[in-house]
C-alpha positions as CSV (number, residue, x, y, z in Angstrom):
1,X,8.5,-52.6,-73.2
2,X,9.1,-48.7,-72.8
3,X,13.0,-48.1,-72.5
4,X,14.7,-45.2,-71.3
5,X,16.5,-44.8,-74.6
6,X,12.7,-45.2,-76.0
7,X,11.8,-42.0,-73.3
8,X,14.6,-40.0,-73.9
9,X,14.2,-40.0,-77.9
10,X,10.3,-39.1,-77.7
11,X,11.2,-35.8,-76.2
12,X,9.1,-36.6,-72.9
13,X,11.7,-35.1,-70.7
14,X,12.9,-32.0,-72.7
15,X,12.4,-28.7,-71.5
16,X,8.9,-26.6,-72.0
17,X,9.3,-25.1,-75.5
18,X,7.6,-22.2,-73.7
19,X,9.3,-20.9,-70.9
20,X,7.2,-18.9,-68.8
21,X,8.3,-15.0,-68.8
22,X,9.5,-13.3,-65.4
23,X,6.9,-10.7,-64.9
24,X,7.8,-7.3,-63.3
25,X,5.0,-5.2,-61.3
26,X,4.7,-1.7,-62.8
27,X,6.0,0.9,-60.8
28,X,4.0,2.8,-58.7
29,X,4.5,6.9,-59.5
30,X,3.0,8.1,-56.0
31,X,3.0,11.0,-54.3
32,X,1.4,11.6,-50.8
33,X,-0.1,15.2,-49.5
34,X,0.3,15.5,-46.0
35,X,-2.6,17.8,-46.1
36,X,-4.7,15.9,-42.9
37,X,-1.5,15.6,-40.7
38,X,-1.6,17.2,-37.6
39,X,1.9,17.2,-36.1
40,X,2.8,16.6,-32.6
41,X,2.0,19.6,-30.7
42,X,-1.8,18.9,-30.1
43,X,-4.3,21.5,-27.9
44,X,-7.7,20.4,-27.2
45,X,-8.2,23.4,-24.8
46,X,-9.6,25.9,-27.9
47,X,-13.2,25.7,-28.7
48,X,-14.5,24.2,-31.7
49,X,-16.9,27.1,-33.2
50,X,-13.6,28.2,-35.0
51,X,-13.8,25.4,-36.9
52,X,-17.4,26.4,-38.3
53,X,-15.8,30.2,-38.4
54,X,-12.8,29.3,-40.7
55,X,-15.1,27.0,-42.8
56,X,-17.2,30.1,-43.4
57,X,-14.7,32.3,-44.3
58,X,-12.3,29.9,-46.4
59,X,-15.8,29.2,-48.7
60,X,-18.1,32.3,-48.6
61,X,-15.9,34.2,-51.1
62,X,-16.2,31.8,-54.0
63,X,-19.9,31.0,-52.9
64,X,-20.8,35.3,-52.7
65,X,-19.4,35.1,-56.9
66,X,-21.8,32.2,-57.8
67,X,-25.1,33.5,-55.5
68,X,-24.1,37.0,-57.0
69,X,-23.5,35.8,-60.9
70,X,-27.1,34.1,-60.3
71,X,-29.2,36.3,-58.3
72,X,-27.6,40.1,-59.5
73,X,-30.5,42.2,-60.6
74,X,-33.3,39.0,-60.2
75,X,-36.5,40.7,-59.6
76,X,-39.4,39.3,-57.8
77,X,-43.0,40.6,-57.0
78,X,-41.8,44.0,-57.7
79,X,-38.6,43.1,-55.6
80,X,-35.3,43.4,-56.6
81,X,-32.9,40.6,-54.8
82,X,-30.1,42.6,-52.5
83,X,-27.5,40.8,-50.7
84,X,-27.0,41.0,-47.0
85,X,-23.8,40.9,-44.8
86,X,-25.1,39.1,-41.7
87,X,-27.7,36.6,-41.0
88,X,-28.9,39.5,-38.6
89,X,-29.6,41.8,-41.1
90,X,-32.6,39.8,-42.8
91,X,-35.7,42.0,-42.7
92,X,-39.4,41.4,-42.7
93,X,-40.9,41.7,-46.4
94,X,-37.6,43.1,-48.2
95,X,-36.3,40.5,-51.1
96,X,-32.6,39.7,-50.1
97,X,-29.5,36.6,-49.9
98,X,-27.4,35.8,-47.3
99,X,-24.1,33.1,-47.0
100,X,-24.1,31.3,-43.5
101,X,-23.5,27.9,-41.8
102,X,-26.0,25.2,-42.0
103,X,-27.3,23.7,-38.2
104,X,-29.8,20.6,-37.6
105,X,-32.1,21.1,-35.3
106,X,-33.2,17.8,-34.7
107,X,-34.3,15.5,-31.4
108,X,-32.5,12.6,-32.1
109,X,-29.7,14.1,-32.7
110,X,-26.5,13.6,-29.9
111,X,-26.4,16.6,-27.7
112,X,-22.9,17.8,-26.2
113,X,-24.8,20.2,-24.3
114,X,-27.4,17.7,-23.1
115,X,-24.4,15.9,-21.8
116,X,-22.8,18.7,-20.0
117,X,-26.3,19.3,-18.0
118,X,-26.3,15.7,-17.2
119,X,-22.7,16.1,-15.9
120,X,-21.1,13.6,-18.2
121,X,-17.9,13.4,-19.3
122,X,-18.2,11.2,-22.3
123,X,-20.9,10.8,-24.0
124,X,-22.4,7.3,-24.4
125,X,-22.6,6.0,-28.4
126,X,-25.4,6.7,-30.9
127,X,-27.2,4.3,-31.5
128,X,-29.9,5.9,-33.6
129,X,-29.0,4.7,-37.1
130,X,-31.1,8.1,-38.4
131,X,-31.1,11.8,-37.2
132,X,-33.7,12.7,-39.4
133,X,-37.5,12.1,-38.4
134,X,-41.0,13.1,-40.4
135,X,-42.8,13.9,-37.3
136,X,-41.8,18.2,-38.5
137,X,-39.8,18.4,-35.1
138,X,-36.9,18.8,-37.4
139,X,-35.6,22.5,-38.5
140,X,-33.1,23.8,-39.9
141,X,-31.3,26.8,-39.1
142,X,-28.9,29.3,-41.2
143,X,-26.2,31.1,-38.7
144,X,-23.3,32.8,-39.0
145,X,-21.1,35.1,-36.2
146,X,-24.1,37.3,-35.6
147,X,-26.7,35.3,-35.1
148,X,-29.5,32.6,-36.4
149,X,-32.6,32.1,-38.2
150,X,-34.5,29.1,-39.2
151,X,-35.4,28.3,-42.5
152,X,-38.2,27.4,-44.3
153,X,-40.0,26.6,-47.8
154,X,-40.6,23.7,-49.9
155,X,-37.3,24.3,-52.2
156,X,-34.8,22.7,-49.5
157,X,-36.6,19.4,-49.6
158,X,-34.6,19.5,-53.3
159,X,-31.1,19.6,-52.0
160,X,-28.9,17.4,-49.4
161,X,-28.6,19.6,-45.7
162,X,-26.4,19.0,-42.8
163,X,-25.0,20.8,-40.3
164,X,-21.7,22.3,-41.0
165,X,-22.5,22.6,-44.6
166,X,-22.0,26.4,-46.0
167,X,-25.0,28.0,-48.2
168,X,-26.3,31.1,-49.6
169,X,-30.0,31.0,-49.3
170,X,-32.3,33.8,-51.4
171,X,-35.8,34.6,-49.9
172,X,-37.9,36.9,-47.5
173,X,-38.6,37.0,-43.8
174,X,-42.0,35.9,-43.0
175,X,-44.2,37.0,-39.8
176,X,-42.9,34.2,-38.0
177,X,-39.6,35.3,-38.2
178,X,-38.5,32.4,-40.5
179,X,-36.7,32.3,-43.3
180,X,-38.7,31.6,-46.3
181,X,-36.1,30.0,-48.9
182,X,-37.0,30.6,-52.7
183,X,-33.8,29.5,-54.1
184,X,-30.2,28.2,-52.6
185,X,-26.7,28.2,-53.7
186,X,-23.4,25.9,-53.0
187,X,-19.9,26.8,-53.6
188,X,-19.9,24.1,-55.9
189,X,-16.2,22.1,-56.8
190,X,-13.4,24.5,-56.4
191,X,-10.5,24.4,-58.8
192,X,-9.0,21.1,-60.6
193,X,-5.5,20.8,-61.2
194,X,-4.0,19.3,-63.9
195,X,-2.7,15.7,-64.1
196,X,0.7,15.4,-63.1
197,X,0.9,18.6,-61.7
198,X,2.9,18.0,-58.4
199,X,5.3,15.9,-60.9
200,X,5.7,18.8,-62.3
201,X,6.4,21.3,-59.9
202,X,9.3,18.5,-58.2
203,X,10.4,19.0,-62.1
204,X,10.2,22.6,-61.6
205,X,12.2,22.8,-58.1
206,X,14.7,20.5,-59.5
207,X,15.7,22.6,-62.1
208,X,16.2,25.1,-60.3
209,X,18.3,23.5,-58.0
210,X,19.9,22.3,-60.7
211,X,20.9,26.1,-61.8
212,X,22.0,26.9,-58.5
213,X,24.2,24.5,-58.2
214,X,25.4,25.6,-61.5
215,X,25.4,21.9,-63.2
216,X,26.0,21.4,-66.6
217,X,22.7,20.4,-68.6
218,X,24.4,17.0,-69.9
219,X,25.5,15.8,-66.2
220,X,21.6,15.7,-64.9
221,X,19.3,13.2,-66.6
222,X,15.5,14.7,-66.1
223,X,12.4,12.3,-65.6
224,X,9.4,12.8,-68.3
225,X,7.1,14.6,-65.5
226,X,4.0,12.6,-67.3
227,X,5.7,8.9,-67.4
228,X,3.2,6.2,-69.3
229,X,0.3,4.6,-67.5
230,X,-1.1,2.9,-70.4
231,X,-2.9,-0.6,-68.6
232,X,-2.0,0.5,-65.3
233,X,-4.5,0.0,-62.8
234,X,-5.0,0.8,-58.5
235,X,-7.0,-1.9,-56.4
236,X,-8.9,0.2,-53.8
237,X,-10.2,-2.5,-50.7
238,X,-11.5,-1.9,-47.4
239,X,-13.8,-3.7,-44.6
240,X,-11.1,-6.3,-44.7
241,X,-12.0,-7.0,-41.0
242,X,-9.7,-9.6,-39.9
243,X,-10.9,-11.6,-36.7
244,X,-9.5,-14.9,-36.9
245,X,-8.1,-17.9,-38.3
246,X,-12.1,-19.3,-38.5
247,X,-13.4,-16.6,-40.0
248,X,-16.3,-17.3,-42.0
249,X,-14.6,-15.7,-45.1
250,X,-11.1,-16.8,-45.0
251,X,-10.7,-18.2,-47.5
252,X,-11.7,-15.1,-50.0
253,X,-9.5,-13.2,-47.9
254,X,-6.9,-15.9,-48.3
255,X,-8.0,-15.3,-52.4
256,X,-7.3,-11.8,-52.3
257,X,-3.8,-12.3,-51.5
258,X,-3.4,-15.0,-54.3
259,X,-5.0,-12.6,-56.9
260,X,-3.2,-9.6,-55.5
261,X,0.8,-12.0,-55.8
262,X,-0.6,-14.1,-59.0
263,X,-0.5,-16.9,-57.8
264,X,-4.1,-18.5,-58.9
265,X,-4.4,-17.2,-62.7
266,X,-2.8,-18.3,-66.1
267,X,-0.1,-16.2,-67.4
268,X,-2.6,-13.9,-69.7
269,X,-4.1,-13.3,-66.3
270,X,-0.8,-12.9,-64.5
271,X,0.4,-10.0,-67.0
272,X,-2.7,-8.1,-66.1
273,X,-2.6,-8.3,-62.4
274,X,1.6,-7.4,-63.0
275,X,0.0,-3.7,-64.2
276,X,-1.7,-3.4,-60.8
277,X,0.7,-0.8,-59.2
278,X,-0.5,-0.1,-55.9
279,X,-2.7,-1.3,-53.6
280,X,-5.1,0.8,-51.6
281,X,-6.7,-0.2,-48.1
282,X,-9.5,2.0,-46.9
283,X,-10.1,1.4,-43.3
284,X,-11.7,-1.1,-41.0
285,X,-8.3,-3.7,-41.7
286,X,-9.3,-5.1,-38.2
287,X,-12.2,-6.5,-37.0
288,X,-14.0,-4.7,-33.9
289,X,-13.3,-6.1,-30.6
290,X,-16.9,-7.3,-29.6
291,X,-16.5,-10.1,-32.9
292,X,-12.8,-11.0,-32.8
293,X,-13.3,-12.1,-29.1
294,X,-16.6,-13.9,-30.0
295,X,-14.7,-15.6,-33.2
296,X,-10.8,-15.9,-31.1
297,X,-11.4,-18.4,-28.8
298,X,-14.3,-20.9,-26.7
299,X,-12.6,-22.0,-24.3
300,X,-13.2,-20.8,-20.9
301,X,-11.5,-17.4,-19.9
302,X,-8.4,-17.7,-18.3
303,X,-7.8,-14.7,-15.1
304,X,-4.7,-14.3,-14.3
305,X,-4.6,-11.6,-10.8
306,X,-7.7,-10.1,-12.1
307,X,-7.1,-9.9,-15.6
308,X,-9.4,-11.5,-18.0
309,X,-7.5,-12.6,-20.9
310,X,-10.8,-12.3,-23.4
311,X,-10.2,-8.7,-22.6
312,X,-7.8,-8.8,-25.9
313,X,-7.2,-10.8,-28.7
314,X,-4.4,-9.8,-30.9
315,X,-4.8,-12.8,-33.5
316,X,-6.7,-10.0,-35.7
317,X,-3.4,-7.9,-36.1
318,X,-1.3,-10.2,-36.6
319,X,-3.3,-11.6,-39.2
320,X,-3.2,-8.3,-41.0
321,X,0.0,-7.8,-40.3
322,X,1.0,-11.3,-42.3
323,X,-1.1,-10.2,-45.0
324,X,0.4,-7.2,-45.6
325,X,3.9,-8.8,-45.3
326,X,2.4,-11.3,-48.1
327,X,1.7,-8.3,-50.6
328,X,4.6,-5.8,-49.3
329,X,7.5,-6.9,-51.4
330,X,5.7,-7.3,-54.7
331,X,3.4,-4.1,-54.7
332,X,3.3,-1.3,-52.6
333,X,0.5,-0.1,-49.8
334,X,-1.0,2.7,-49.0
335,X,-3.0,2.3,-45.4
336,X,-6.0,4.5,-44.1
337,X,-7.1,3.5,-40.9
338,X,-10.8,3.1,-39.8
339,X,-13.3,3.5,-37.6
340,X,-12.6,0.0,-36.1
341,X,-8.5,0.2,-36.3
342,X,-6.1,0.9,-33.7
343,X,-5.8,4.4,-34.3
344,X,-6.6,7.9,-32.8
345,X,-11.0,8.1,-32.9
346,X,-11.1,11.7,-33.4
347,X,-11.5,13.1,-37.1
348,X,-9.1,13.3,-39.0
349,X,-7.7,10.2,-37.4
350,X,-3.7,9.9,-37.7
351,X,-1.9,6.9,-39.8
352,X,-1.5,3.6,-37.7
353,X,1.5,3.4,-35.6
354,X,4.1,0.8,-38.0
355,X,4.5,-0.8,-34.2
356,X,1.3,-2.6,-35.3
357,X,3.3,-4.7,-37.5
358,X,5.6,-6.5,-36.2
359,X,7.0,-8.1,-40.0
360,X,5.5,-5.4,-42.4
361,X,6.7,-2.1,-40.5
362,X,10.7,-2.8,-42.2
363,X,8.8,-1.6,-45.5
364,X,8.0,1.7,-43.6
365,X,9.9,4.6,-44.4
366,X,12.3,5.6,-42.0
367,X,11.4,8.6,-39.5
368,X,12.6,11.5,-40.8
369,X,12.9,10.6,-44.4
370,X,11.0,12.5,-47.0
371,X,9.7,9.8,-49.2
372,X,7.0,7.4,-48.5
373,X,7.7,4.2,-47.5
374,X,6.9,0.8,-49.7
375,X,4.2,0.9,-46.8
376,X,2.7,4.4,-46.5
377,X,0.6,4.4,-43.2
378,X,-1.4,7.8,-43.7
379,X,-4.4,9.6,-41.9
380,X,-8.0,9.3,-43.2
381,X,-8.6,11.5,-44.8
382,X,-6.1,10.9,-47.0
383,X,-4.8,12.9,-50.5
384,X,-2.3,12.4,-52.8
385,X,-1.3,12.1,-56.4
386,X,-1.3,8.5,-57.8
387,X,-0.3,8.1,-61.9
388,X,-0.7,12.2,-62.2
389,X,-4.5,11.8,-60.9
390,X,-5.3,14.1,-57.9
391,X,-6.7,11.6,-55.1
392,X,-9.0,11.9,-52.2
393,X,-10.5,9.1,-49.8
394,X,-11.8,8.7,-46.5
395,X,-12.3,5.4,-44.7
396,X,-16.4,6.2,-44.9
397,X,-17.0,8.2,-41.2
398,X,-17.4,11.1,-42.9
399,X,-20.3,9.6,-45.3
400,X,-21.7,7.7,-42.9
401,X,-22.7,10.8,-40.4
402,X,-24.4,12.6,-43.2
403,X,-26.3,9.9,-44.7
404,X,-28.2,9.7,-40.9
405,X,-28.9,13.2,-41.5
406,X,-31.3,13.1,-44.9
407,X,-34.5,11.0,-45.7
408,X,-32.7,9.2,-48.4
409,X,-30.5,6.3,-49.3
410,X,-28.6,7.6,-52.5
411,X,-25.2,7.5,-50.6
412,X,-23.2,8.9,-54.4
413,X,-25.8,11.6,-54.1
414,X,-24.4,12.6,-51.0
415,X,-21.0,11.6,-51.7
416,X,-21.7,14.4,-54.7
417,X,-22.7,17.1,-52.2
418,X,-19.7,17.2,-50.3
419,X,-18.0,17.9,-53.3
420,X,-20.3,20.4,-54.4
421,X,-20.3,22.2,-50.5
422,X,-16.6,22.2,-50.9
423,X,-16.2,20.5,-47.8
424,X,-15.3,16.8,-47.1
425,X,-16.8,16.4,-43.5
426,X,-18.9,18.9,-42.5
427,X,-20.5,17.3,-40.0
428,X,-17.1,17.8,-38.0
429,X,-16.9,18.4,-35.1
430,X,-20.6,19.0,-34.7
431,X,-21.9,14.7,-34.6
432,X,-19.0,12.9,-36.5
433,X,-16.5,10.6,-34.6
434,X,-18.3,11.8,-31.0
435,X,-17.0,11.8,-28.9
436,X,-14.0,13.3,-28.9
437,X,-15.1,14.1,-32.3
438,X,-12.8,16.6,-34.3
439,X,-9.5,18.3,-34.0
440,X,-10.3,22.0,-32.8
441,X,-8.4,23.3,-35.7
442,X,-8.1,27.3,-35.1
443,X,-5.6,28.1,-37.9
444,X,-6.7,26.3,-41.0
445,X,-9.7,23.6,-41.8
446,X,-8.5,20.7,-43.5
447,X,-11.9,19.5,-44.8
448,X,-12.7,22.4,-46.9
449,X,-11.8,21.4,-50.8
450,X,-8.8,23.8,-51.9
451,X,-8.3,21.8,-54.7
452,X,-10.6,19.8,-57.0
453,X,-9.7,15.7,-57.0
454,X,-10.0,13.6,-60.3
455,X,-10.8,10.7,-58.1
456,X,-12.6,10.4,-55.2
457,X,-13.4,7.2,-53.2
458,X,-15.0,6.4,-49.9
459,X,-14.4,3.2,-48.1
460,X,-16.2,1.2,-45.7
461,X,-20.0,1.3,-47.9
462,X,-22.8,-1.4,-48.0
463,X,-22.9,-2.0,-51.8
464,X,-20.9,-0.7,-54.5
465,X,-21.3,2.2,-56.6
466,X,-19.9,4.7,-58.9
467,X,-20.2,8.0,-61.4
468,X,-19.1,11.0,-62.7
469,X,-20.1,14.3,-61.9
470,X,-18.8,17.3,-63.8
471,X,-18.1,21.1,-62.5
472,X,-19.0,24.7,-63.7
473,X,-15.3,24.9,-65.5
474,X,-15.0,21.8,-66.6
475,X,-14.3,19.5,-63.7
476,X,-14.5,16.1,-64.2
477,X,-14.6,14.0,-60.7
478,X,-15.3,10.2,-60.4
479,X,-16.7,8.7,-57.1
480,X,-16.4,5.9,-56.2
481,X,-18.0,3.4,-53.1
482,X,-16.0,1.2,-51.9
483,X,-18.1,-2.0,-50.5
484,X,-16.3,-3.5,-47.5
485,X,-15.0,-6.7,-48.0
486,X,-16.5,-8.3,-45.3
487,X,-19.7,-8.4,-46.4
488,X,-19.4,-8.3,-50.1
489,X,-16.3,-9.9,-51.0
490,X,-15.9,-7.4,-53.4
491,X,-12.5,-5.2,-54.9
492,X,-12.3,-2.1,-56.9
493,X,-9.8,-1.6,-59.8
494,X,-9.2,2.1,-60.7
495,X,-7.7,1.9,-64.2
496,X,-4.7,4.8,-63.9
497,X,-5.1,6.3,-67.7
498,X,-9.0,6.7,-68.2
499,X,-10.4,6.1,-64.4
500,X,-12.9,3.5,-65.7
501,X,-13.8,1.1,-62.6
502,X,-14.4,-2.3,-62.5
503,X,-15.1,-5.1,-59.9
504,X,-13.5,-8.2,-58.8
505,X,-15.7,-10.4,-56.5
506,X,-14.2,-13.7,-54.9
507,X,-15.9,-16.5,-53.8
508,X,-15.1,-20.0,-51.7
């Protein structure tokens, strides 16, 4: 017979000789550019071909040096290579480069002007899931403020083109009138900044404030501008589509949040998911309409003076908004909104209203304040500075539109063009988001690349993917796909000191 002398000394009920340590999530040195924001005072009534004007004049200077550094003095047939001002200017037979505006020319193609003739307002949705054709009906056309010509040749078969995009293009005028491309140029990735370079300039500004104010060196305490980020890692997801509590993939999504808090790993595992220091959603949080009110409810609609209550489901927001409120007081979000979330449809689309959330919006920042909240609602695009690293990401619109422009599926290919045309969306405002597609911007165009990101993710993809591509002056870029959720189940993990990606894939 066991006694509870006997119990007491076997050591049975002492304390674990190892206690488990309290872990601390590392802190999160973020820094958001407000660079897609576009204020309050909104006017739709300007035209949109100042959009394509501004693109062409924010990149030709930097695309005239490169087509000038390759093409000065190239002789062909006897003909020596001469640049031209306008697309107007081309003549018959004489050797010659010209910068202008990329346009499509293609059938299946939405037409605003199509739409107009037909005396609609809005035009219905696309439901083409390619522009492109190989029936030769397609053409595309080089313009600029004076005029247009179409171009031709074998060489632009090599290379990604889509309307919007900005080119010089070397060749002659044939007796058709065409264009006959022998060789093309891009602007190619404009200047990188260094890491930690906006820590640096608050650095900067401080101290001088600081000298102003006429503060003694010894009463200020300045922050290390580049802070450690050894093991520190982003998780980037998106496509979380929430629909309802019978969802079919609940319980991954339900898995995510237990990985995210650490609540279903061994302490070894814990420590590493403690180093994650933000957490990144790109678009598509909420499920589309047509599948949350298939997946809310089957029981028979209830009208109520004429008002059918299937009409709207708001089970898929709160969902999101509880799992959010989950993650919000152990790691800090950053939210783009998507093509499906309940957010402005036009390009760039504005950051979700925090009214959307009924529990998570207290970790907003307050209006007015100058620092992001613990939940940064932004617009998609997005940029910012995370760990030092210059960040950009869209929610995927923007790669989606061009990939139903090309005869290809190498989506990081085209991911790489952008980059390379300097321009994040230039399909704006011609096909992307339409209707009402794109701001009308008439003083500046956001989607032209001032500055060079080190990372570079698009949300909202079928599959997975990554790589590096590098710049004429050393620019290093990695891209990344991120694979919604919803149909692959699948997380990216950015680690913060060398970029190097990785994958976390849960399954029931």
């Amino acid at each position: 017979m066991v006694t509870l002398k006997d119990v007491l000394n076997s050591g049975l009920l002492q304390k674990p000789s190892d206690e488990p340590q309290a872990l601390q999530r590392s802190e999160s040195n973020y820094t958001p550019l407000r660079s897609f924001n576009l204020g309050k005072d909104l006017q739709y009534q300007q035209q949109f071909a100042d959009t394509y004007f501004l693109r062409l004049t924010k990149i030709k200077p930097s695309l005239e040096e490169v087509a000038n550094s390759a093409w000065e003095g190239i002789v062909i047939g006897d003909e020596t290579a001469k640049k031209v001002e306008r697309v107007l200017d081309v003549r018959q037979g004489e050797l010659c480069w010209v910068v202008g505006t990329v346009y499509m020319d293609m059938p299946a193609k939405p037409n605003i002007l199509e739409d107009v003739s037909k005396d609609r307002w809005i035009s219905a949705p696309s439901t083409v899931q390619k522009y492109y054709s190989d029936d030769g009906l397609d053409s595309v056309m080089l313009e600029d403020e004076s005029g247009r010509i179409r171009l031709v040749g074998n060489v632009l078969k090599k290379f990604f083109l889509v309307t919007g995009c900005i080119i010089a293009a070397m060749g002659t005028e044939n007796a058709n009138g065409e264009f006959d491309v022998i060789d093309l140029k891009f602007a190619d990735l404009p200047p990188q900044p260094e890491r930690w370079e906006l820590s640096k300039l608050s650095q900067k500004g401080a101290r001088s404030v600081k000298k102003e104010s006429k503060i003694k060196d010894e009463d200020v305490e300045m922050k290390d501008s580049s802070p450690s980020t050894k093991g520190k890692k982003i998780a980037i997801a998106s496509g979380l589509e929430f629909s309802g509590p019978d969802t079919s993939y609940a319980m991954e999504l339900n898995l995510l949040l237990e990985f995210l808090l650490g609540d279903i790993l061994d302490p070894a595992a814990q420590g590493e998911i403690a180093q994650i220091s933000r957490l990144i959603i790109a678009g598509n949080s909420i499920a589309s309409e047509v599948k949350a009110v298939e997946e809310a409810t089957e029981k028979k609609s209830h009208k109520k003076y004429g008002y059918d209550s299937t009409a709207y489901n708001a089970q898929p927001s709160k969902l999101f908004d509880d799992f959010i409120s989950e993650l919000l007081p152990t790691i800090p979000i950053t939210l783009l909104p998507g093509v499906l979330d309940p957010a402005n449809a036009s390009y760039p689309q504005q950051p979700i209203h925090p009214a959307m959330f009924p529990r998570a919006r207290a970790y907003t920042s307050i209006p007015g304040a100058a620092g992001p909240g613990w939940l940064d609602t932004v617009t998609n695009p997005w940029e910012g500075e995370v760990e030092g690293w210059r960040i950009l990401g869209t929610s995927g619109q923007n790669l989606d539109d061009i990939f139903k422009y090309v005869d290809s599926d190498d989506r990081l290919g085209m991911m790489e063009a952008t980059c390379r045309w300097r321009c994040s969306a230039p399909t704006a405002p011609d096909t992307l988001c339409k209707l009402p597609g794109a701001y009308p911007f008439q003083d500046d165009e956001p989607f032209v690349m001032k500055e060079c990101p080190h990372l570079y993710f698009i949300g909202c993809q079928p599959e997975f993917g990554t790589t590096v591509i590098t710049g004429p002056d050393g620019q290093v870029v990695r891209l990344v796909l991120i694979p919604s959720f919803s149909a692959t189940r699948e997380v990216v993990l950015v680690d913060m000191e060398t970029l190097d990606i990785s994958t976390v894939k849960f399954t029931a």
